[in-house]
C-alpha positions as CSV (number, residue, x, y, z in Angstrom):
1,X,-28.1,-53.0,-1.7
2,X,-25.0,-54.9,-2.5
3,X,-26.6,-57.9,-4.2
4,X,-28.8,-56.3,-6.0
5,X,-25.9,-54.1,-7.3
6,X,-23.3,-57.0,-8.5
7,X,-26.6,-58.9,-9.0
8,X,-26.1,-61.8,-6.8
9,X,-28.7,-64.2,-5.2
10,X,-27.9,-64.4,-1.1
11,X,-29.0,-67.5,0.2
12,X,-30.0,-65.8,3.8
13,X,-30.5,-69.2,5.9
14,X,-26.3,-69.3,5.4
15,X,-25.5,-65.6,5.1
16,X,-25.3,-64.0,8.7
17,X,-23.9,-60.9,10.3
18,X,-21.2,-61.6,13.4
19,X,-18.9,-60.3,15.3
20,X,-15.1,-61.1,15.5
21,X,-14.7,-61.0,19.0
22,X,-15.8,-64.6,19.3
23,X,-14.4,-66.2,16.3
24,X,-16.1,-67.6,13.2
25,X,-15.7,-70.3,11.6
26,X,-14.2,-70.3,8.5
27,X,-13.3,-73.1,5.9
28,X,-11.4,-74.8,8.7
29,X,-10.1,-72.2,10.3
30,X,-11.4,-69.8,13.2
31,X,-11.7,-66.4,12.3
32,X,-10.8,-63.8,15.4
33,X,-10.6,-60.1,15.4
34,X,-6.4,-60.0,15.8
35,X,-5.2,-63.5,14.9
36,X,-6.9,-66.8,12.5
37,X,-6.3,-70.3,14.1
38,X,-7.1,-73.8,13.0
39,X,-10.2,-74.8,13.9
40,X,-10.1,-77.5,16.4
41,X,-12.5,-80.1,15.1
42,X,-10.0,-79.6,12.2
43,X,-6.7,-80.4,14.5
44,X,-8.8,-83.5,16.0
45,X,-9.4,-84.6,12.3
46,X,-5.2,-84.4,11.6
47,X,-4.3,-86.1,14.8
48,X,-6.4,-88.8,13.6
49,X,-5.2,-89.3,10.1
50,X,-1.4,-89.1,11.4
51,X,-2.1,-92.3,13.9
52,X,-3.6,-93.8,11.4
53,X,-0.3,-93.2,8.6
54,X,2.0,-94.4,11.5
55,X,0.6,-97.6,13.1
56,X,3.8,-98.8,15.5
57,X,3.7,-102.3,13.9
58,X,4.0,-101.4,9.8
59,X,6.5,-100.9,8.2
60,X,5.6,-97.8,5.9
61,X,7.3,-95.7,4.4
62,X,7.5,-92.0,5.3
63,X,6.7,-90.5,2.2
64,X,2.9,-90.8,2.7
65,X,3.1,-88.6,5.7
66,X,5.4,-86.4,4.5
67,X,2.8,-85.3,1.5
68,X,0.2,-85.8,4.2
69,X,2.0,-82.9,6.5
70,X,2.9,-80.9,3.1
71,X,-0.3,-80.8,2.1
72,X,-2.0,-79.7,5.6
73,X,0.9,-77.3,6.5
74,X,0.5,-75.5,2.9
75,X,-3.2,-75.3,3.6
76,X,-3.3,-73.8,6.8
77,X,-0.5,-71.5,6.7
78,X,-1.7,-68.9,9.2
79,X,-0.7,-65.6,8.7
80,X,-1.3,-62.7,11.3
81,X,-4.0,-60.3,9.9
82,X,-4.3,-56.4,11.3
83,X,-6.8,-55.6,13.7
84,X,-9.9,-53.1,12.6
């Protein structure tokens, strides 16, 4: 077994087997057999924080969204994967 071999300890309540064809969740992102998307609780989550860095009556700057959208876009930089 593969645990035993690079002794590791497998928490089984959070290790499953799955299959790609419905998508898995994934640090954020969903996990299909031919493509990886954001997850959408995820896109919900950055909607939210923009309408909250761009109230229409404030006068802020940009720059706080700016490294807000840096750092999401640099995060979730999807990439198309090769299928099995």
């Amino acid at each position: 077994m593969l645990a035993n071999d690079l002794k590791l300890v497998v928490n089984k309540t959070n290790t499953h087997i799955t299959s790609l064809d419905k998508g898995v969740p994934f640090l954020g992102v969903v996990v299909h057999r031919k493509y990886i998307a954001v997850h959408p609780k995820r896109i919900k989550r950055f909607k939210n924080r923009v309408r909250k860095l761009t109230p229409r009556n404030s006068g802020r700057s940009v720059e706080e969204l700016n490294q807000f959208l840096r750092g999401w876009s640099g995060y979730f930089q999807l990439r198309t994967v090769k299928s099995c």
